[in-house]
VMD Tcl script that draws the C-alpha trace (Angstrom):
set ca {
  {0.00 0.00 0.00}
  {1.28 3.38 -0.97}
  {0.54 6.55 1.19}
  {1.03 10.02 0.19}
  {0.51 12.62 3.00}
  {0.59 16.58 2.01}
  {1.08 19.20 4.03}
  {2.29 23.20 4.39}
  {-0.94 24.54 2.94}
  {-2.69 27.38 5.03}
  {-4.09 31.09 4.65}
  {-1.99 33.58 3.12}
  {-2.55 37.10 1.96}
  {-1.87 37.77 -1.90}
  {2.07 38.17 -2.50}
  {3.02 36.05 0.09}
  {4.41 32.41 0.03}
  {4.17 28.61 0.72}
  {6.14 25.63 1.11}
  {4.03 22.10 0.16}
  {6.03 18.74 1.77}
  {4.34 15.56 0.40}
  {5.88 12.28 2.17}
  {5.43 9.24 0.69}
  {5.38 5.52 2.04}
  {4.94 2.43 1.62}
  {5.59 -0.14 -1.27}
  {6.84 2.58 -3.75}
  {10.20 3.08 -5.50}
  {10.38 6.43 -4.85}
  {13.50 7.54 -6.63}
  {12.36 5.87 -9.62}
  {9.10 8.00 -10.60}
  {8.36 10.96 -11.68}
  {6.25 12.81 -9.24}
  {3.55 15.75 -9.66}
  {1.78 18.42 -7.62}
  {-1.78 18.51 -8.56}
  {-4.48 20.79 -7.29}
  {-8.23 20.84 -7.19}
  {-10.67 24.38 -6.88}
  {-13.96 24.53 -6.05}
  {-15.67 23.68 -9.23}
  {-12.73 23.04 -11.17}
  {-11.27 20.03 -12.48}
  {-8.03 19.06 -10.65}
  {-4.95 19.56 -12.87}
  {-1.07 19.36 -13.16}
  {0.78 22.42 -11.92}
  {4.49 21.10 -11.54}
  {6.13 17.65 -11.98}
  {9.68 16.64 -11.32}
  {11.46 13.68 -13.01}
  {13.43 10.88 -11.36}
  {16.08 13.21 -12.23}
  {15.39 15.64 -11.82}
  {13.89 17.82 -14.46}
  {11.08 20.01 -13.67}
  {8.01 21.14 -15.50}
  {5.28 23.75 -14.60}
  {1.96 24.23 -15.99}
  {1.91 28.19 -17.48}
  {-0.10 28.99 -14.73}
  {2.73 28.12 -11.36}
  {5.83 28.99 -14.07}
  {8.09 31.20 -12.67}
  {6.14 31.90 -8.91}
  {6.79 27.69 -8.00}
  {9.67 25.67 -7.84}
  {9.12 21.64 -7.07}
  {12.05 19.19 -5.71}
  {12.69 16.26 -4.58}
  {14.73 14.61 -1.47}
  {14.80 10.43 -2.83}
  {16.55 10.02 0.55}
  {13.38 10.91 2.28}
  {10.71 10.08 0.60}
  {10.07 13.49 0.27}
  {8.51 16.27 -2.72}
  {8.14 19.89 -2.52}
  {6.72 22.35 -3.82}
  {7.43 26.14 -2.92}
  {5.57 28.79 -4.21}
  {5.77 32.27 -4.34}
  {3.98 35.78 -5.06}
  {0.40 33.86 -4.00}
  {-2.31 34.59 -6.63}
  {-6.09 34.54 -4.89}
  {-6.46 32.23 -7.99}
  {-4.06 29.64 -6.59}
  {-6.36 29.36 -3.94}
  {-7.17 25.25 -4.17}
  {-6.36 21.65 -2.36}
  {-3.06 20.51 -3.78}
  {-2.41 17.00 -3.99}
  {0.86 15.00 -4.95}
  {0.95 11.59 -6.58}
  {2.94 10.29 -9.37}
  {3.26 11.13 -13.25}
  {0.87 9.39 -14.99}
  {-2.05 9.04 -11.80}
  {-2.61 6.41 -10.09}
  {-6.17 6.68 -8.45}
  {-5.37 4.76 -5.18}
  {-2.63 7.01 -4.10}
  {-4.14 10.30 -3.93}
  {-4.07 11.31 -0.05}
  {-6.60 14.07 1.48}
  {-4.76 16.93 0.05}
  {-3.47 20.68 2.03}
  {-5.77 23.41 1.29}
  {-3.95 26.94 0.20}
  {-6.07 30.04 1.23}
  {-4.84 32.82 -0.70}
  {-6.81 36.06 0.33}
  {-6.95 39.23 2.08}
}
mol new
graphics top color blue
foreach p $ca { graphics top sphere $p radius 0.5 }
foreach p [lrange $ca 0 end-1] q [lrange $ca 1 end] { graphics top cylinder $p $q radius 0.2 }
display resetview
């Protein structure tokens, strides 16, 4: 069984920034798979904003470019995803899991709050 547990989200006023940790466990290969940050707002579909290869290569979706930077730590288990200058329109639950999905790893999710 694979876990993924997010956390870091919270409320933060427009400008302002966030760290995301995601820790993953269980029968995975970490180091060996791609991993994503996905995120989810009310009413919206949930979609792709950064993935980072096993090695390291990183891509954003036009959206996080340039505000959010994701790494990894295959020592840990761990993913991250920092992200800067906070848009009220980032404002969703982000999730981690791999690149492509798989359905029975998505965890519960940190919510980022980005208002006034």
């Amino acid at each position: 069984q694979v876990q993924f547990v997010e956390s870091g989200g919270g409320l933060v006023q427009p400008g302002g920034s966030l760290r995301l940790s995601c820790a993953a466990s269980g029968s995975i290969i970490f180091s060996d798979r791609t991993m994503g940050w996905y995120r989810q707002a009310p009413g919206k579909q949930r979609e792709l904003v950064a993935s980072i290869h096993m090695y390291g290569f990183s891509n954003y979706a036009d959206s996080v470019k340039g505000r959010s930077t994701i790494s990894r730590d295959n020592a840990k288990n761990l993913v991250y995803l920092q992200m800067n200058s906070l848009k009220p329109e980032d404002t969703a639950v982000y999730y981690c899991n791999t690149v492509p999905i798989r359905t029975e790893y998505w965890g519960q999710g940190t919510q980022v709050t980005v208002s006034s």
